[in-house]
C-alpha positions, 0 to 999 in steps of 0.5 A: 516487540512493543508496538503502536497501533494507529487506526486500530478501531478500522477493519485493519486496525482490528485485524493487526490487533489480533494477529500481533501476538502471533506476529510475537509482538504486543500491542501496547497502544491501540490509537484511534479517535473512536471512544475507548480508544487510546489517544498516545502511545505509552513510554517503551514503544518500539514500532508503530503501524500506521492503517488511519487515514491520511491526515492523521499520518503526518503526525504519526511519522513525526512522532514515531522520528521523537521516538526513534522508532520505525513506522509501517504505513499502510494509510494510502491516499496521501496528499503530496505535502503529507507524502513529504512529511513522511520522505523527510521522516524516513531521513531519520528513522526506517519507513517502510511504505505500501499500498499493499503488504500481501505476498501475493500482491507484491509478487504480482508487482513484479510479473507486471513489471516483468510483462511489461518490459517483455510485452511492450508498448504493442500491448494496452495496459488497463488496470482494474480494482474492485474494493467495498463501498466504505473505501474513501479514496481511488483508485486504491494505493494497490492499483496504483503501484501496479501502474507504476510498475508496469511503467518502470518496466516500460522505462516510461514516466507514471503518467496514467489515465484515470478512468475514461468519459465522453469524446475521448478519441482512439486510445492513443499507444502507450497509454496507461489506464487505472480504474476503480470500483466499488461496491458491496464487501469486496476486499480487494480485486486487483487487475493488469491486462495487456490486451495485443491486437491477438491476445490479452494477457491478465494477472488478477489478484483477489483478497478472500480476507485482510489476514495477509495484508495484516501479517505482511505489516506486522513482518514489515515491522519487525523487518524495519527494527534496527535499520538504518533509516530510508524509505523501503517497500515490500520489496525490501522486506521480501527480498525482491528490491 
């Protein structure tokens, strides 16, 4: 499989170069804004993974629908206007969509729905992520769709509280916190407490390197060749959906 790469002179960017040819694809273009780089992809493209920053994603979906060809987007921090360029995209060619493409953080979607729904509103849920001092946007994509699932296991809206200061009061019961630090290399620390009133209960996850976020984009990719269009996730590539 021929493919694109934007973003390719990032940490991820360099890493999905690297691991695409065991993933047997090839790269073909590797797109960025840094010199040297490529600045489009060439005729006979079949995929683009997208790990740039999110006002260049619009243009990327838009030109990968031209093409007919699927797109993984890793890019996190949308706006809600570029959000719905790429659910338009999506209409028409596979997309597949995640803040994080490592097995084990798409398992840990699922236990923290699972503990969720099993453990209820009697627990406070606080979730926590650590990632480097380059990070540009929080709380990290991660973060936020383990809130969402801890929401979906409560069948509660994701309406969430970001970080707490001052008078803030007791914290009221249901509530959802997300949390974000940086500092340092960290790669990715992520977080989910339910704290009871006798217990606390912690599912963490900590990225020793970006290999597996890379080979689940490059799965995802190759999943996504000859689907029909839609929005997916990791869950869909994974089997868990």
């Amino acid at each position: 499989m021929k493919i694109a790469i934007n973003g390719a002179a990032g940490r991820m960017g360099k890493m999905l170069v690297s691991l695409a040819k065991d993933a047997g694809m090839e790269v073909i273009a590797r797109v960025d804004i840094a010199e040297g780089y490529d600045s489009v992809w060439p005729e006979g493209t079949e995929g683009v993974i997208d790990f740039s920053y999110h006002t260049a994603t619009p243009a990327t979906v838009e030109e990968a629908v031209k093409r007919n060809i699927p797109c993984v987007i890793g890019t996190t921090g949308l706006t809600a206007e570029e959000q719905e360029i790429v659910n338009k995209a999506a209409e028409k060619i596979p997309v597949v969509q995640s803040g994080n493409y490592s097995l084990g953080i798409n398992f840990l979607l699922e236990m923290a729905r699972k503990a969720a729904e099993v453990l209820g509103k009697e627990y406070d849920v606080e979730v926590v992520e650590m990632h480097h001092k380059h990070k540009k946007d929080a709380p990290s994509g991660t973060a936020l769709m383990l809130a969402k699932s801890v929401a979906e296991g409560r069948g509660v809206a994701p309406d969430f509280v970001y970080g707490r200061s001052g008078e803030v009061g007791e914290r009221p019961a249901g509530e959802i916190a997300v949390h974000a630090l940086r500092g340092g290399s960290v790669v990715g620390d992520h977080t989910v407490m339910f704290a009871g009133d006798v217990e606390r209960v912690e599912l963490v996850h900590k990225a020793q390197g970006r290999e597996a976020f890379a080979a689940g984009a490059l799965k995802a990719l190759g999943w996504a060749k000859g689907r029909a269009p839609g929005m997916y996730t990791m869950r869909d590539v994974l089997g868990f959906a």
